[in-house]
Structure formats: structure tokens, C-alpha cells
N, C-alpha and C positions, 0 to 999 in steps of 0.2 A: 552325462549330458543333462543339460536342463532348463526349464522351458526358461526362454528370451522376449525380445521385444518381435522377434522371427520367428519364433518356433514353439508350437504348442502339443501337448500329448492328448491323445485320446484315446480310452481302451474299445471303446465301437464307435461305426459313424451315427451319427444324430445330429438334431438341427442345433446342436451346438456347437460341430463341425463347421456348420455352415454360417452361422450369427462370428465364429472365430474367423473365419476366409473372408466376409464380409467387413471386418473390423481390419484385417492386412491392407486389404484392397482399397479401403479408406484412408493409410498409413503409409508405410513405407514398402508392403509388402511382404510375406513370408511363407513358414512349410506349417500343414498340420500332418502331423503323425499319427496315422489311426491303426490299433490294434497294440498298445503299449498305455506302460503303466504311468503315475507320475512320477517314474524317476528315468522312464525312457526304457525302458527294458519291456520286449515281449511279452506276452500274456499269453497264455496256454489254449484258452478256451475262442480266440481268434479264427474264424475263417472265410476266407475270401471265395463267394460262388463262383460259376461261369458268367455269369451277367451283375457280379455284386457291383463291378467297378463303372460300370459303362452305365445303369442305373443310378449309381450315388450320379455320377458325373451330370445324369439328365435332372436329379430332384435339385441340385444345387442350381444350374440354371433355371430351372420353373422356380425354383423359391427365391431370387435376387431378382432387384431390381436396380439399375437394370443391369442383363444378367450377363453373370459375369463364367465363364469358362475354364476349371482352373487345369494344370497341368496335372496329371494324375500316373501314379506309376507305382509298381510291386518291388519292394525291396526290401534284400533278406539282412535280417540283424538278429546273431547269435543263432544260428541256423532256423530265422522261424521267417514267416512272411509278414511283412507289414504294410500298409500303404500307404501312400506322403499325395497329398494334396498341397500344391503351390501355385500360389498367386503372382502377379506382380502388381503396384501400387495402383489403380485403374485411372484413367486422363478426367475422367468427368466425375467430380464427386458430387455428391456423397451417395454410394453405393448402398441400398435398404435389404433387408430378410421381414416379413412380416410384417409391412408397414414400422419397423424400428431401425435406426444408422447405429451402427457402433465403432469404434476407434481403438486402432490399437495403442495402449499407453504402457511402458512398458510391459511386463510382463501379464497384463490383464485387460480384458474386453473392454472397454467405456463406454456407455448408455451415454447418447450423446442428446444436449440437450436443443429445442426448437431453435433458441439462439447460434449455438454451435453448427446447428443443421446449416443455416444459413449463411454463418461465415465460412463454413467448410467450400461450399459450394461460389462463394463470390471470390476464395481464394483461388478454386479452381482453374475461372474466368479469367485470372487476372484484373479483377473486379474490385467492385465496393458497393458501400449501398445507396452511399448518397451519387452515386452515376443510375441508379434507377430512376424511371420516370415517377415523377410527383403525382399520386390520380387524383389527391385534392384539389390541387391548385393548378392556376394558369397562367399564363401573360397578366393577364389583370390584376396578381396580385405579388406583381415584384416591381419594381420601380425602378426605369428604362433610367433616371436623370443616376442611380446610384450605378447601375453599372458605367455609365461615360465617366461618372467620379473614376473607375476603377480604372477603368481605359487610360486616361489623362494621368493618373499614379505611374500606372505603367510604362506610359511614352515619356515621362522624366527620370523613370530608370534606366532608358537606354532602345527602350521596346520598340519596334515599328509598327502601328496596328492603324489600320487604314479603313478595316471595315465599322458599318453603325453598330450601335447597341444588341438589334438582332443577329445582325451577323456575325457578329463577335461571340454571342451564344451560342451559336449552331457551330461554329469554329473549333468552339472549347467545348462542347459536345455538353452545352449547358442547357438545351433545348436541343430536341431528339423530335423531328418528324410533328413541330410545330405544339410539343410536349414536353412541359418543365422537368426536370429533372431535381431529385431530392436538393443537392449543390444551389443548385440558380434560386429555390425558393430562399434555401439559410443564406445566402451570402446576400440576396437583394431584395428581402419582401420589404414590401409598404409596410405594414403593419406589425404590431407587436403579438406574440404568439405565447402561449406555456413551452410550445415545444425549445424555444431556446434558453428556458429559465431560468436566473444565475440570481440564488441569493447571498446577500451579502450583509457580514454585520460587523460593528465595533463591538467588540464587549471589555466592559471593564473589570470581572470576575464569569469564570467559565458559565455563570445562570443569569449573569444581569447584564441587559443590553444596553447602551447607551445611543447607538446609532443604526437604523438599519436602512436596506434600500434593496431595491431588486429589480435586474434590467431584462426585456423580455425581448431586444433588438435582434434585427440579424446579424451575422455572428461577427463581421468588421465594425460594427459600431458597438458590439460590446466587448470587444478590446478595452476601448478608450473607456467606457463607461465605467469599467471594472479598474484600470490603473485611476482613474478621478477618484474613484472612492477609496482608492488606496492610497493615495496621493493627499487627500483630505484629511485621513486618521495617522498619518506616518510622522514622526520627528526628523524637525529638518535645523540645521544648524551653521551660524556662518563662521569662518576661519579665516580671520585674519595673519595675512603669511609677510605685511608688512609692502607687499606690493599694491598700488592703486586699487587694484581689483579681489574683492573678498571670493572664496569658495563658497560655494554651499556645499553642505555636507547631508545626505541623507542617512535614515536610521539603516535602510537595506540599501545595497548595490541597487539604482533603480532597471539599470540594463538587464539584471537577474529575473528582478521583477514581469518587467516586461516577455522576456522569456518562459516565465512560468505560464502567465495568465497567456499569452498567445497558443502555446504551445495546449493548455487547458482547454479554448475553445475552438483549435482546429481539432485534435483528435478526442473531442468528447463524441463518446457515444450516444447521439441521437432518439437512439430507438426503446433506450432505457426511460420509463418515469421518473428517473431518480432526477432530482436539478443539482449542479452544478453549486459549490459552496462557498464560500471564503468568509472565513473568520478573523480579525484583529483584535491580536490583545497588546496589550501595552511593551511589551518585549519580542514576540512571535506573530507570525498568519500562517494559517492552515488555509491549504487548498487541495478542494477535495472535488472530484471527476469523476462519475459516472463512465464506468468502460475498465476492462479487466485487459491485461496488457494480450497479445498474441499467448495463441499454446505454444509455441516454439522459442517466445523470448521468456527468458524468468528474471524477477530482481534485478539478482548476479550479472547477469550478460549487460542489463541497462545501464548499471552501474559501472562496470566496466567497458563498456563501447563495443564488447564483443556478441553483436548481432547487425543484420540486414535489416535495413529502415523497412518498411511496411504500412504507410499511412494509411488510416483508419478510413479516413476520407479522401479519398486521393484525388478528386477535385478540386474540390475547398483548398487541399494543401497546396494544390499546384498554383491557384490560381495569390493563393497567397504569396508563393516563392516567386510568382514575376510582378508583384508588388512592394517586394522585399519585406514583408511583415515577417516572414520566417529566410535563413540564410540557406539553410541547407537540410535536407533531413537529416537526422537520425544525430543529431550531434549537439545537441540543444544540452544535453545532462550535462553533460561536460564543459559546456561552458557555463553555466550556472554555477559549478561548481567552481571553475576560475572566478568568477566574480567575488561571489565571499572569500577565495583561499585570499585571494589579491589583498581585499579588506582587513584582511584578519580578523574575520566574522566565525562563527560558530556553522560548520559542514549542514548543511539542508539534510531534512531525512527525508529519505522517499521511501514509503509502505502503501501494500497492497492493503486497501480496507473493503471489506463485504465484498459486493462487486464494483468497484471501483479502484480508483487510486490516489493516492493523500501525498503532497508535496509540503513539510514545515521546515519555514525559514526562520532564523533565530536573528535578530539584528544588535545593533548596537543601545547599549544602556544608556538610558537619561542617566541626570545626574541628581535627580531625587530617588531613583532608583540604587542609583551606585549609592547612593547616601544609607538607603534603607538595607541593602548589604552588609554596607558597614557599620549599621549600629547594629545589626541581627550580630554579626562577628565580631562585636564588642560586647554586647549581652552574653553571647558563647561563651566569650572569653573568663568574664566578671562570675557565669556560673562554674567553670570549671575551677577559679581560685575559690570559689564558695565551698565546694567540693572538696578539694585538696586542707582547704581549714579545716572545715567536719571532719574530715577524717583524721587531720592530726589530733585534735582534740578528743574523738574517740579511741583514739592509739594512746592519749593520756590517761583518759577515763579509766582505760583498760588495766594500764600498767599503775594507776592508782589503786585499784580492787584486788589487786596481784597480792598484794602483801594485807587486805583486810575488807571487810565489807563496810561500805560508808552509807552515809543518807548525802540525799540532794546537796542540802545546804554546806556541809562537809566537801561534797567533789565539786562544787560551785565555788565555795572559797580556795582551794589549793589549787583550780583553774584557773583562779582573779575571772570567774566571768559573772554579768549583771543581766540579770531580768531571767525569773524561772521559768517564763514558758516559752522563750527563746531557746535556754539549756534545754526543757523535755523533748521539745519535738525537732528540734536543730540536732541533739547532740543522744541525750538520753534515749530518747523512744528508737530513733534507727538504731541503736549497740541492741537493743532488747528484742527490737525485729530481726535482727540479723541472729539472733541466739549464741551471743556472746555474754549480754548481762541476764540475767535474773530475778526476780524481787525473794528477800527473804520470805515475807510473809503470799504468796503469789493469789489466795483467796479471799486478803482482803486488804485489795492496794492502798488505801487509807491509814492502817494502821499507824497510831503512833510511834511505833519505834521501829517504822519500814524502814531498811537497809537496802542497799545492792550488792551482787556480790556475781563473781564468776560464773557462766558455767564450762563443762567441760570442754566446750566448742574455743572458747574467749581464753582457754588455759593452755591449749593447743596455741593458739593463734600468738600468745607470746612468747610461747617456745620457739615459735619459726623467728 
């Protein structure tokens, strides 16, 4: 037996008995074994009083908060006694021991952090954060004409909403007992804030900027702000197919695009300092999010569609999805990816960065770029025959020294080649690098009557 993501050993009880029940109880739930080794097996020097069990049972409730009760019972393994403390997952998280939460992660305790503390507990709820009341702000500082815009979006998707601006917030639970709600400020303030920060650059090498901008709106009007400036630095190109009407051709699928940056500022995490990024280079953008995905989804599962949507903001999100800015959760990766497969564009990466998350799309090549490929691949090309000469030429060199040691001007004429300090450093100096040639005289390369001649490396070499 051996310890799991359920099941831990303990050779006596201690508050680490207790910090390991409190970490189940956060979790999915499980047993601690107390009086065994770490490989599960009894321990000799074990024993259970009359009052040890009924005791442990009281310290563990006096030391949780809040406190939690676990099952407790004597059970014999390999004829000794031992006793199993069991939890089950507990309804209201996150459960504490000495003012600290910890989580079970597999096999080991996790010191959970202030952040975690609090998504533990809003997943509890069924929650979020931006459904908390706003204690900065108020009515006065969201703008009653943006929510009718949103109303008016709505009822041309199909919506029937008959109440006013206020009513319509107290509806969508966007105002709470005549009290803003985190949602109602990002989706409708007046004013520009850091808290929604989104910068944004051209660059035309990874250090040199050519364009920058930064929108501080609430978070529907920096949708549009954020495709403009993508919109602005992107190649666009038209296609004549011989019918009346030209194509334009964008460098990215712009439908992907859209998708990204929607998908960026409903589920950014808010509560982080970090701002919100997008980079443009002349072939790529980087987009980079503040917010570390869920503990229960990783990569793998996003990338594969194998996970339960979870919006970060479930407000914000909802109230986007009966605006139609987003179609549906949790399915956005996937079609992103359709977009470029369609294209036959270069697959988007998606990587966890610091604490955030980084989306890079790879779009289509201009054609000074395709240009600059193909003189790079023509340059390639022109050094590899460079290459292939030298070295036949030192494969003469070679097999000219075979039968006698010569001077420059000697293996320069029986080559037919011109110019000697072409011959030294083209031809001559790499065979001497390589420790194939030699110099007769090697103390004093000047010499008058300096020759070249094999060595035993260069003697092997035209043996093979």
C-alpha cells in the first residue's frame, strides 16, 4: 500500500494529522492512517489509550475551522492496532488549521495561496468575483446610456428585455441591494481606469517599437479597441478571382482573431496587477492574459476540449453570450484552431506564462518576406556548393602531398588556382586546422624553403 491522492501514513497523531484531514476536506476527501510506517505497515512502539481516540477526535475539531468531525475507528493490520481518521470533501470551502488552508494535490499537502484561498471558496458558492459587490464604486460611476446600448444589442439578437437600465441590472444580479457589483463597473464605467489595462505594441524587432497604444475602457469597448489596433498593423491583401467583386484577404483568419482578444478580456483575471498584452511583429502576435487557467483544467484537457467550461467571470461572460460577442463557452480553442487549419496557416500555441496565459498566432507571409526566405535559401544554398568546392579541393591538396611535400606555389599550380590568400585561408589554413597538413619547417613559418607535407591524421584520411 501506498500513500495516494486519499490516503496518507502517519506513525503518531500530530498536527500533521490534522493540517493532512484539513487538506482532504478541501479536496476530494480521504483516510489518514495513524500508527504505521511510510510504506503502510505497523509500527511496534504504537498505542492507543482509553481516551486517545475520543481526545484526538476533540483536538482536531478545536484546531479547524471551521471544524470539521472526522470518522474515526481501530483497525487491526498484521495483528497490530491502528487508527484511520476519514473525512469526506467538506460543502463550504476552504476549510483552515491554524489560521493556514491546504489542499490535497496528489500525493502531498499544498500551502494554498491568498489567491487560491479565495477561488477555492467562490468555487464553493458557485461563484465568482466579479458577482461581488464593488465597495469603490457606485451608480455614478457607470454609464446608464452604455448599458441601453447593451439592452438594444440584445433585443436584435432575438432577446425580449422590457425592463430600464436599472432594472435590467438588478435582474442580472449586476446591482445587489442598490450596490455595484465588480461585472457592472467593468462592463459599463464612464471612465477609464488601470484596472482594465490592455497594452499594446507594433514592434518591428523584439526591442524596437514602432507603434504603441493602450486602452484603459471597460471591457466591451476594449474588444473593438484592441482588434483596431490589430486591424491597423495587420496585412491585408486583395484577390482577384475574375468575378466583379475582389476578396480581401487578411494576414490572420480575422474571425480567430476576434476570438482571441474576446475570449482575453472576458476571462482576464482582474484582481492580478499584471496588464493584459498584445504584441505585433511583422509574421506573429502574442497575446498574453493575466490569470492562470483552473486547478482542475491543465493545457492537455484545453487543447483537447476535454474539460467543463468554468468562466472566470461569470457575469461579464453571461452577459456577453446574450450579446452574442462570445457563442458558447468553453469551445472557443477549437475554433480558433479551425480558423487557421481552414487557412492553412501555421497551428496557434497556447502556453502557460508566469501566471498567466500566452496565445501566438503565426499568420501568412508578405512577399518581401517570402522574398527574404528565399534569398536566405539561396545564400544557404551558394555556401553549401562553397563548402563542397573546399573540400574537394582539400581532397586534392591532400592526395597531392601523398606522394611528396610541396610549397604553396607548387600546390597552387597543379590546382590551376589564382590569388594566395584566397588558396591560404579557403583552402590551405582549414587542411592545417583540421590536422591533416603540416609545415616542414613549423617554428618558423617564413622559411624559405617551407614545404607541406602530411600528417598522420591526413595519411589515414586517404587510406579510407
Amino acid at each position: 500500500m501506498t500513500e495516494t491522492q486519499h490516503i496518507e501514513f502517519k506513525p503518531n497523531f500530530n498536527e500533521d494529522v490534522i493540517e493532512t484531514l484539513v487538506a482532504f476536506a478541501n479536496a476530494k476527501g480521504g483516510k489518514v492512517l495513524v500508527g504505521v510506517d511510510n510504506r503502510g505497515k505497523p509500527i511496534k512502539n504504537f498505542t492507543i489509550g482509553t481516551e486517545s481516540l475520543q481526545n484526538w477526535i476533540n483536538e482536531i475539531k478545536n484546531k479547524t475551522q471551521p471544524q470539521i468531525i472526522p470518522d474515526a475507528y481501530i483497525e487491526a493490520v498484521d495483528n497490530k492496532e491502528i487508527v484511520v481518521f476519514e473525512v469526506q470533501e467538506y460543502p463550504i470551502k476552504p476549510v483552515a488549521t491554524r489560521g493556514k488552508y491546504y489542499k490535497r494535490v496528489k500525493n502531498s499537502n499544498h500551502l494554498l495561496s491568498t489567491m487560491e484561498v479565495v477561488n477555492l471558496h467562490l468555487q464553493t458558492i458557485n461563484s465568482s468575483w466579479d458577482a461581488y459587490p464593488d465597495a469603490i464604486h457606485s451608480l455614478n460611476d457607470i454609464s446608464l446610456e452604455k448599458v441601453q446600448a447593451a439592452i438594444e444589442e440584445m433585443r436584435k439578437n432575438g432577446l425580449t428585455i422590457t425592463e430600464t437600465p436599472i432594472e435590467f441590472l438588478q435582474k442580472k444580479d449586476l446591482l445587489r441591494g442598490g450596490q455595484l457589483t465588480n461585472a457592472a463597473y467593468l462592463l459599463f464605467k464612464t471612465n477609464d481606469s488601470f484596472l482594465t489595462s490592455i497594452e499594446l505594441g507594433r514592434f518591428q524587432t523584439p526591442i524596437i517599437i514602432k507603434d504603441t497604444a493602450r486602452t484603459k475602457a471597460d471591457v466591451l469597448t476594449e474588444i473593438e479597441d484592441v482588434l483596431a489596433f490589430v486591424r491597423k498593423h495587420t496585412n491585408k491583401r486583395m484577390i482577384f478571382t475574375g468575378e466583379a467583386k475582389r476578396i480581401e484577404k487578411w494576414q490572420y483568419p480575422m474571425e480567430a482573431i476576434r476570438e482571441i482578444v474576446t475570449n482575453m478580456i472576458i476571462h482576464r483575471d482582474y484582481r492580478s496587477t499584471a496588464d493584459s498584452i498584445v504584441k505585433i511583429f511583422d509574421n506573429k502576435i502574442e497575446f498574453y492574459n493575466p490569470g492562470k487557467l483552473p486547478e482542475e483544467i491543465t493545457l492537455e484537457n484545453l487543447l483537447s476540449g476535454n474539460y467543463k467550461s468554468n468562466p472566470r467571470n461569470k457575469l461579464i461572460a453571461d452577459i456577453c453570450k446574450d450579446m452574442r460577442i462570445i457563442e458558447k463557452y468553453g469551445s472557443g480553442i477549437g475554433r480558433i484552431r479551425d480558423y487557421f487549419k481552414n487557412e492553412v496557416l501555421p497551428e496557434p500555441k497556447f502556453e502557460l506564462i508566469s501566471d498567466g496565459f500566452q496565445v501566438t498566432v503565426f499568420g501568412e507571409e508578405t512577399a518581401q518576406e517570402r522574398e527574404q526566405e528565399r534569398e536566405q535559401e539561396r545564400e544557404q544554398e551558394r555556401e553549401q556548393e562553397r563548402e563542397q568546392e573546399r573540400d574537394e579541393h582539400i581532397k586534392k591538396i591532400l592526395n597531392l602531398l601523398s606522394s611528396d611535400k610541396k610549397t604553396i606555389s607548387e600546390l597552387m599550380k597543379q590546382l590551376a588556382l589564382n590569388g594566395r590568400r584566397n588558396f591560404l585561408y579557403t583552402y590551405l589554413y582549414p587542411a592545417i586546422k583540421a590536422g591533416y597538413i603540416t609545415m616542414l619547417y613549423p617554428d618558423n613559418p617564413k622559411h624559405r624553403g617551407q614545404k607541406y607535407l602530411l600528417t598522420e591524421k591526413g595519411k589515414n584520411f586517404i587510406k579510407k
